[in-house]
N, C-alpha and C positions, 0 to 999 in steps of 0.2 A: 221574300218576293223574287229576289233575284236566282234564287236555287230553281222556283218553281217555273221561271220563263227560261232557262234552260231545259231545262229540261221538255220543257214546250216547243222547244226551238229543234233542241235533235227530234223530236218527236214529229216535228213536220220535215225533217227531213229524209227521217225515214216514209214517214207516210206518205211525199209525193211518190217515189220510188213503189209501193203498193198499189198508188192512186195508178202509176200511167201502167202498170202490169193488168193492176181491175179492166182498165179501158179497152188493153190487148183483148181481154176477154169477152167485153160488149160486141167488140166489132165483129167476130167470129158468129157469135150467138145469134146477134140479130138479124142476122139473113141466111142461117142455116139452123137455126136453133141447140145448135152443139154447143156445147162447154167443151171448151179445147184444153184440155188437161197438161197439154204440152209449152204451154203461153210460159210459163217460168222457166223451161230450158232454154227459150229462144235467149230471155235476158242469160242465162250462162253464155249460151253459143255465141253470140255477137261480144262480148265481154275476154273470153278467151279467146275469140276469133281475132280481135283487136289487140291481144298481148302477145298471139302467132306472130300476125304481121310488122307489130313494131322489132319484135325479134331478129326479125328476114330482113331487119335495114328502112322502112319507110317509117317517114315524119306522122307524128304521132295523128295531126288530123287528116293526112291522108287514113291511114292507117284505121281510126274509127269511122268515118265514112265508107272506107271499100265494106268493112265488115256489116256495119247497118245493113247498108244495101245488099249487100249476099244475103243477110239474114232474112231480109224482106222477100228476095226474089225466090230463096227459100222455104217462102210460106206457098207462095203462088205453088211450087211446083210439089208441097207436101197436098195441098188443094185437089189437084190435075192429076197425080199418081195415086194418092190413099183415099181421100175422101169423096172424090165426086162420085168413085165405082160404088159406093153407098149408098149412093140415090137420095133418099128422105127418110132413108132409116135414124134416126137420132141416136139412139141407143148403140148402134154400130158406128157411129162414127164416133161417139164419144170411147168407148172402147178401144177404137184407132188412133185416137189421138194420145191416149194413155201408153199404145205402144210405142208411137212416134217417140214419145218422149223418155221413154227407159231406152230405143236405141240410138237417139241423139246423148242422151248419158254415158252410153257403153263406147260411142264413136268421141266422146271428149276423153275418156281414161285412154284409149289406144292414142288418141292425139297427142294430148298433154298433161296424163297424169293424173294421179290422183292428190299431188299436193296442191296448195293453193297457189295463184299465180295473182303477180301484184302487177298493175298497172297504172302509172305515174299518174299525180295529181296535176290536173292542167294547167294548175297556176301559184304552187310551191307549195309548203306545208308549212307556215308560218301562221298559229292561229291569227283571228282578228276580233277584237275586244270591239263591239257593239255595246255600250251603256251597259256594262259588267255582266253581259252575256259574252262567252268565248266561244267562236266557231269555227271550223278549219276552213279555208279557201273552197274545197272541194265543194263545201255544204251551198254556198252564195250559186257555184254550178249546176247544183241537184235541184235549187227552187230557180234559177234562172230559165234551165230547158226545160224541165216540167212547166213550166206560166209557158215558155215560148210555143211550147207543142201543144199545150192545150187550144193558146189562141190560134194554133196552125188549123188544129183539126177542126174547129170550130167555126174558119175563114171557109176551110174544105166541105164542112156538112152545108154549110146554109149558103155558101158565093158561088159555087163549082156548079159546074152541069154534071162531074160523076158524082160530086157530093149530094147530091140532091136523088138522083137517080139510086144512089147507095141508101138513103134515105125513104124512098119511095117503098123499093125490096123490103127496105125491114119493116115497114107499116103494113103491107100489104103485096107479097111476093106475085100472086096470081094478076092483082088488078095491075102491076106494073108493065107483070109480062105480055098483057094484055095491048099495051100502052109503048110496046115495043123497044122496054127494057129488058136487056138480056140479063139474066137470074145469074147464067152461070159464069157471067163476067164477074156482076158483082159480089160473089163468092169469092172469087179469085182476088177482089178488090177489100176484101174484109180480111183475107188469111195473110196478105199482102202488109193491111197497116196492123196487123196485129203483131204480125212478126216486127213490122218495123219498130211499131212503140217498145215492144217490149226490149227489142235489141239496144233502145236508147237508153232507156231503165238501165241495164246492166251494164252498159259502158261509161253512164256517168254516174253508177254507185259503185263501180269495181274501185276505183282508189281509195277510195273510204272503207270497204268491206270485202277483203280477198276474195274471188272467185272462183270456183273450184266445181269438177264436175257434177256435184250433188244438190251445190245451190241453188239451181233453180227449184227442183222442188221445194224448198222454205218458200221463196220469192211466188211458186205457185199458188202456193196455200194459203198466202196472207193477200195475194192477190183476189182470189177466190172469194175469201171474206170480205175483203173490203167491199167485193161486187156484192154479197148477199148485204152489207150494212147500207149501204147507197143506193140499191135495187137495180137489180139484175136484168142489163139493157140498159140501161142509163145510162150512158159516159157521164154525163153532171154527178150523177149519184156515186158513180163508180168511184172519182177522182174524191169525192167529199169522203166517202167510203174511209177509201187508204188514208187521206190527213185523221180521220176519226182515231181508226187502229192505230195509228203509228202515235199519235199523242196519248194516247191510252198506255198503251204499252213501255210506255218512257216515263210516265209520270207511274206505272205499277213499279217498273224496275226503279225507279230514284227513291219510291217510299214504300216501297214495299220491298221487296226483292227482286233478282235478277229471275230465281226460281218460276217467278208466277208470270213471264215477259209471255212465254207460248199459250199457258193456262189463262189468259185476259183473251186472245184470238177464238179460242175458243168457247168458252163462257159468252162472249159479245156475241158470235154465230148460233150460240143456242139461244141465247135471250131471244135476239132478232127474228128465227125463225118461230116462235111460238109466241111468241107478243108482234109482231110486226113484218110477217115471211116478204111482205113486198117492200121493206128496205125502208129509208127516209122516204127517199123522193117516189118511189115506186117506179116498175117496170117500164120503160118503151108499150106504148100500144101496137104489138106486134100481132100476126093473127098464128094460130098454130096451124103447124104443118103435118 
């Protein structure tokens, strides 16, 4: 029993880490209808961007905070430059965003390399024995700001006047605009937390899993999944999503193999798309555009 809640335990660890990258992904979707193929480099960029700056001399939580927020205000301005000139093509913009994200790869190799780069654990490396489960410090981190962001985002969709508005957009973009919500704010308001989520993903799983300029695509594609397990437009779904995979995938590698960890992500995406395309919880009522 004890073998099997380990293994349970990294398994949600790693799954918030897919659950808040899924979420990047909802935000984007829902009021542009694009799948942002880019949403896993963000977590690289903010990730390396925050082992730059500890490098150059600043305290490590300035340091991941300057980086989040660049990464965020980084989304806005990938938004404003590549994708609004696309209009309501979907297909075009998903295309762009696949580019954005092979040259956000190309601009971390000239940055910093193609080895992997370690960024310190916030609060030592001395595991911690929980009832004969052992976890690293980092891990108590990964499920701490995962619960903190979800309830953040969650205070922001249903207490805020943008949250609500951002909400509106993705139920129904025309009847909003109508209502004298600006569309292409809230675009800017989606590319915004997507970047930012994902930029927190990858700054608080870099100590526990080197980061390096190709990671994010893994971190994209298990994100991706976990939105198609959860349903796509969901954030509840999306974050249930990643915990799903990531436990899956920890209980294949501890009893099964290491070999079949990628082959479970996959297998789970074709199951769900042919027995169940609209996920657990199924999609946002969004209207197509």
């Amino acid at each position: 029993m004890t073998e099997f809640l380990q293994y349970l335990a990294s398994g949600l660890v790693v799954g918030c880490i897919y659950g808040l990258v899924a979420v990047g992904f909802t935000a984007v979707y829902n009021v542009t209808g694009i799948v942002n193929f880019s949403q896993g480099d963000m977590s690289m960029l903010g990730a390396l961007g925050a082992v730059g700056l500890i490098g150059l001399g600043l305290p490590m939580p300035v340091a991941l905070l300057v980086s989040v927020l660049v990464v965020g205000l980084l989304g806005i301005a990938i938004e404003r430059i590549a994708i609004r000139p696309a209009g309501s093509d979907v297909m075009r913009g998903i295309i762009i965003t696949i580019g954005i994200g092979v040259a956000l790869q190309g601009i971390a190799v000239i940055v910093w390399g193609t080895d992997a780069q370690p960024l310190p654990a916030f609060s030592g490396e001395t595991p911690i024995d929980m009832g004969g489960v052992t976890v690293p410090p980092q891990a108590l981190w990964v499920l701490g700001c995962a619960a903190a962001l979800m309830l953040a985002l969650y205070v922001f969709y249903t207490k805020t006047y943008i949250g609500k508005a951002f909400r509106a957009c993705a139920m129904n973009p025309k009847a909003a605009g109508l209502m004298g919500i600006p569309n292409t704010a809230m675009r800017a308001v989606g590319f915004f937390l997507s970047s930012l989520v994902g930029a927190i993903a990858g700054v608080i799983v870099a100590p526990v899993a080197l980061m390096q300029y190709d990671t994010g695509v893994f971190l994209g594609i298990k994100g991706f999944v976990a939105c198609i397990i959860g349903g796509f437009g969901n954030p509840i779904g999306a974050a249930l999503g990643g915990l799903v995979l990531g436990s899956l995938e920890s209980l294949s590698t501890g009893y099964l193999s290491s070999g079949f960890k990628n082959a479970i992500a996959f297998v789970v995406l074709l199951g769900f798309l042919f027995l169940r395309p609209g996920g657990i919880l199924g999609e946002m009522d969004t209207v197509k555009r």
